[in-house]
C-alpha positions as CSV (number, residue, x, y, z in Angstrom):
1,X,98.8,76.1,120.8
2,X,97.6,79.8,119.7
3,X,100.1,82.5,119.9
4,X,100.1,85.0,122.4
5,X,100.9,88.8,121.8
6,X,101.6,91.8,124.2
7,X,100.4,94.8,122.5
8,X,102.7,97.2,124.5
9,X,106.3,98.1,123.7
10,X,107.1,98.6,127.6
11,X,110.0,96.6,128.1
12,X,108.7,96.3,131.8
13,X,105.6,94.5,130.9
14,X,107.6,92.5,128.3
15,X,110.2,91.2,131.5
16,X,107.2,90.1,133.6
17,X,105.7,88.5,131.4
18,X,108.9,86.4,130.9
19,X,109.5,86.4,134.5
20,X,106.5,83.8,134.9
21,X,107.6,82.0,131.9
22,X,105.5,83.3,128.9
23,X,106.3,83.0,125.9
24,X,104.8,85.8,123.6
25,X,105.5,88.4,120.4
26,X,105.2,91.9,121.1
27,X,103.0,94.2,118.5
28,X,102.7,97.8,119.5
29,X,99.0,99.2,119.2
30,X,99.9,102.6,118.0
31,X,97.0,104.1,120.2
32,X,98.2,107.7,120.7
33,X,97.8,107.8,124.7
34,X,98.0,111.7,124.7
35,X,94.5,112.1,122.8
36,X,92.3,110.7,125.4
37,X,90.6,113.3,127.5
38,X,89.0,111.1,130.1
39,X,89.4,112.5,133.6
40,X,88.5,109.4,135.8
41,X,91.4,107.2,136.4
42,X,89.8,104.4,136.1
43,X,88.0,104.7,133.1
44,X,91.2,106.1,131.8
45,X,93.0,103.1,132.5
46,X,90.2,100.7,131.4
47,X,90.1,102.7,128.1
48,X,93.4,102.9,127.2
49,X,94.1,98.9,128.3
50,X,90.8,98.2,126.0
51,X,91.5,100.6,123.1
52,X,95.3,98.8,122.6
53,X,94.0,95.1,122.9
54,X,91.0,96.0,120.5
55,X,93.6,97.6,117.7
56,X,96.1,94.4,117.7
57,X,93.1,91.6,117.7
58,X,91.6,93.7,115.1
59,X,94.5,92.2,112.7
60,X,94.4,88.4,114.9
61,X,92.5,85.8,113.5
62,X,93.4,83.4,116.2
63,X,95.1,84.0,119.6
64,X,95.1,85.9,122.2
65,X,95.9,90.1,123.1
66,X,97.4,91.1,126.1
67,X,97.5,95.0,126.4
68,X,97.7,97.7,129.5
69,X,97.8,101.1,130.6
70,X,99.3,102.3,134.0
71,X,98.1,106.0,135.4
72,X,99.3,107.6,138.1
73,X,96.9,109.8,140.4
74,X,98.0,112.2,143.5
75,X,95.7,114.4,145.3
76,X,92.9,114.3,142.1
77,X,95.8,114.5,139.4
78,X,96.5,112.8,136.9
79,X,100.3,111.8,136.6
80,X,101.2,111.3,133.1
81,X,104.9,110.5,131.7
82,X,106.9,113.6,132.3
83,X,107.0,115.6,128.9
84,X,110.5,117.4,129.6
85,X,112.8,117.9,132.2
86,X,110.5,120.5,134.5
87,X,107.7,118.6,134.7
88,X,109.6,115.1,136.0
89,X,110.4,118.1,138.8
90,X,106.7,119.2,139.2
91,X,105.8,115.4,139.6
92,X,108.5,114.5,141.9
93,X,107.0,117.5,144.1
94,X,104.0,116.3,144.7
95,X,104.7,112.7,145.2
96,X,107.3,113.8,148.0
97,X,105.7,112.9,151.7
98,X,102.2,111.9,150.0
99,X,100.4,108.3,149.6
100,X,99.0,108.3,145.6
101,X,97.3,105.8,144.2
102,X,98.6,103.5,140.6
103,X,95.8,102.0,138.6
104,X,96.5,99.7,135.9
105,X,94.0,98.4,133.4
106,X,94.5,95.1,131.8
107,X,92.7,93.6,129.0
108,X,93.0,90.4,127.7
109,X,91.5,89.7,124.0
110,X,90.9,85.8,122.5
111,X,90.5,85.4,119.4
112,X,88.2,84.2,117.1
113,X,85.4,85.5,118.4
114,X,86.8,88.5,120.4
115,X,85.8,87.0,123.7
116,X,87.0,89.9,125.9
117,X,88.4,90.5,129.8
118,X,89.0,93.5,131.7
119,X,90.3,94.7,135.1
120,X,91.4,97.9,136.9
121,X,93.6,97.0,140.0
122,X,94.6,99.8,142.0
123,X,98.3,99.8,144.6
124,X,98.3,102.7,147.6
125,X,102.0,104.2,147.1
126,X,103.1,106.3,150.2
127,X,106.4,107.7,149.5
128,X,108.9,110.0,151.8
129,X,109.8,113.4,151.6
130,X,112.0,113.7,148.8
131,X,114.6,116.3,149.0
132,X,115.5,118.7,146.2
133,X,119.0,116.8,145.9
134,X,117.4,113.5,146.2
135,X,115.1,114.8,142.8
136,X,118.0,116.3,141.1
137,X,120.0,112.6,141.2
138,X,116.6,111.1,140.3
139,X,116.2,112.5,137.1
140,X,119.4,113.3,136.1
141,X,119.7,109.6,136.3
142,X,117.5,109.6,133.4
143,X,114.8,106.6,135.3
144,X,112.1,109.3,135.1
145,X,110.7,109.1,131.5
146,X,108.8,106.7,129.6
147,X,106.9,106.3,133.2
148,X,103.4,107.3,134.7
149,X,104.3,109.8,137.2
150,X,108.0,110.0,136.5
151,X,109.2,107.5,138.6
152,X,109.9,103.7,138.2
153,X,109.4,102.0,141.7
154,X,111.7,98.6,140.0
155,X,114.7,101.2,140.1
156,X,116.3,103.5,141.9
157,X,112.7,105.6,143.4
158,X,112.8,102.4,145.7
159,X,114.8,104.4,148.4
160,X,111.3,107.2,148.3
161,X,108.9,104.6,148.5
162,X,108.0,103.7,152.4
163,X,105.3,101.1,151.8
164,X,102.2,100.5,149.5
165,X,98.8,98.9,149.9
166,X,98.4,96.0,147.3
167,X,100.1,94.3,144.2
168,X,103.6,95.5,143.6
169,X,103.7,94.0,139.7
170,X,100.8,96.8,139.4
171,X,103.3,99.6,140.2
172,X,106.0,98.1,137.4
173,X,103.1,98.2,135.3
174,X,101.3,94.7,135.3
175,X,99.1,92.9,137.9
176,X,100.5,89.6,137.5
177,X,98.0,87.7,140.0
178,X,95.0,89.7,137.8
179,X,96.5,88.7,134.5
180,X,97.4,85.0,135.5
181,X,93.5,84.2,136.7
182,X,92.5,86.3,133.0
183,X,94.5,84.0,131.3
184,X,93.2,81.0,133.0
185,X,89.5,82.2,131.8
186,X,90.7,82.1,128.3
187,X,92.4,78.9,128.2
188,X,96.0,79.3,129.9
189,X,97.3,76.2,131.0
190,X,100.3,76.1,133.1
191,X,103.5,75.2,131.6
192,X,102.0,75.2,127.8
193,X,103.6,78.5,127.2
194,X,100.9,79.3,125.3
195,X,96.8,78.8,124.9
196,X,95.1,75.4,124.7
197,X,92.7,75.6,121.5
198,X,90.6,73.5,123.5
199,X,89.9,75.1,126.4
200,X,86.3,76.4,126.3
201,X,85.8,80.5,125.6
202,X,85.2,82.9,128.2
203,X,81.9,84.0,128.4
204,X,81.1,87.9,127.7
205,X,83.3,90.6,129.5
206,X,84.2,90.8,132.9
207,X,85.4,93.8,134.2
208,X,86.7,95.0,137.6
């Protein structure tokens, strides 16, 4: 079996993963998110996702990558992680009573031969009206950093969240139903814990 690395050091990626029973190391990329100035969610997500798998199978000779990037975008904005207290408030603000949408890319890297997958999925978050109380308790509860847009849906935000449209694993940070079927392509087989050397490579990049 070839080894399987997750080449994030969010620990919410890290407890899905073991959730569904994988068993992986964890290499952080070192890809400096804040020096990307793509606009388009999208391709922001795609290129982040892409940017991290490509800088840990760069130092792989045989495995497989597993890497992601979660943005956060409200009325044309890009969400980012809140950079001090003030701007978890700005965020908070105009997620309050509006629907947003969360886009994570995922790319999945096998090695030899970097045989490469990639897919965007996108979850509709409408949340309630927050109240200025309801913020203050938020983030003074200190669940607002480290996260795209400032909130973690897996925690207490739960109470400002009134329904979404699609995956919920995408909102933690990880489409697990995406990454499963990517996996599969590159030679997952259920309860292996790892990849079968055998299985036959994916075939160019798919993207989505």
């Amino acid at each position: 079996m070839e080894n399987i690395l997750l080449a994030s050091a969010s620990p919410r990626r890290a407890q899905l993963l073991r959730q569904i029973g994988m068993v992986f190391d964890v290499v952080a990329s070192g890809v400096e998110e804040e020096n990307v100035t793509e606009e388009d969610p999208v391709r922001l997500a795609e290129y982040l996702a892409m940017s991290k798998a490509k800088t840990v199978a760069a130092e792989l000779d045989r495995g497989i990558v597993i890497a992601a990037d979660t943005v956060v975008c409200v009325e044309g904005e890009l969400l980012g992680k809140p950079v001090d207290e003030e701007d978890a408030w700005r965020m908070l603000r105009l997620l309050s009573g509006r629907c947003h949408q969360v886009m994570t890319g995922v790319a999945v890297i096998r090695q030899p031969g970097l045989q490469t997958l990639c897919h965007v999925e996108t979850t509709k978050v409408c949340m309630r009206p927050i109240t200025e109380e309801e913020m203050r308790w938020y983030i003074h509860s200190g669940e607002a950093w480290d996260k795209a847009g400032g909130y973690g849906i897996q925690g207490k935000a739960a109470v400002f969240v009134e329904r979404i449209e699609g995956c919920y694993f995408n909102v933690v940070g990880l489409p697990l139903a995406a990454l499963w079927q990517m996996l599969k392509q590159c030679g997952f087989r259920e309860g292996a814990g790892g990849i079968d050397s055998t299985a036959p490579d994916p075939q160019g990049t798919a993207s989505g």
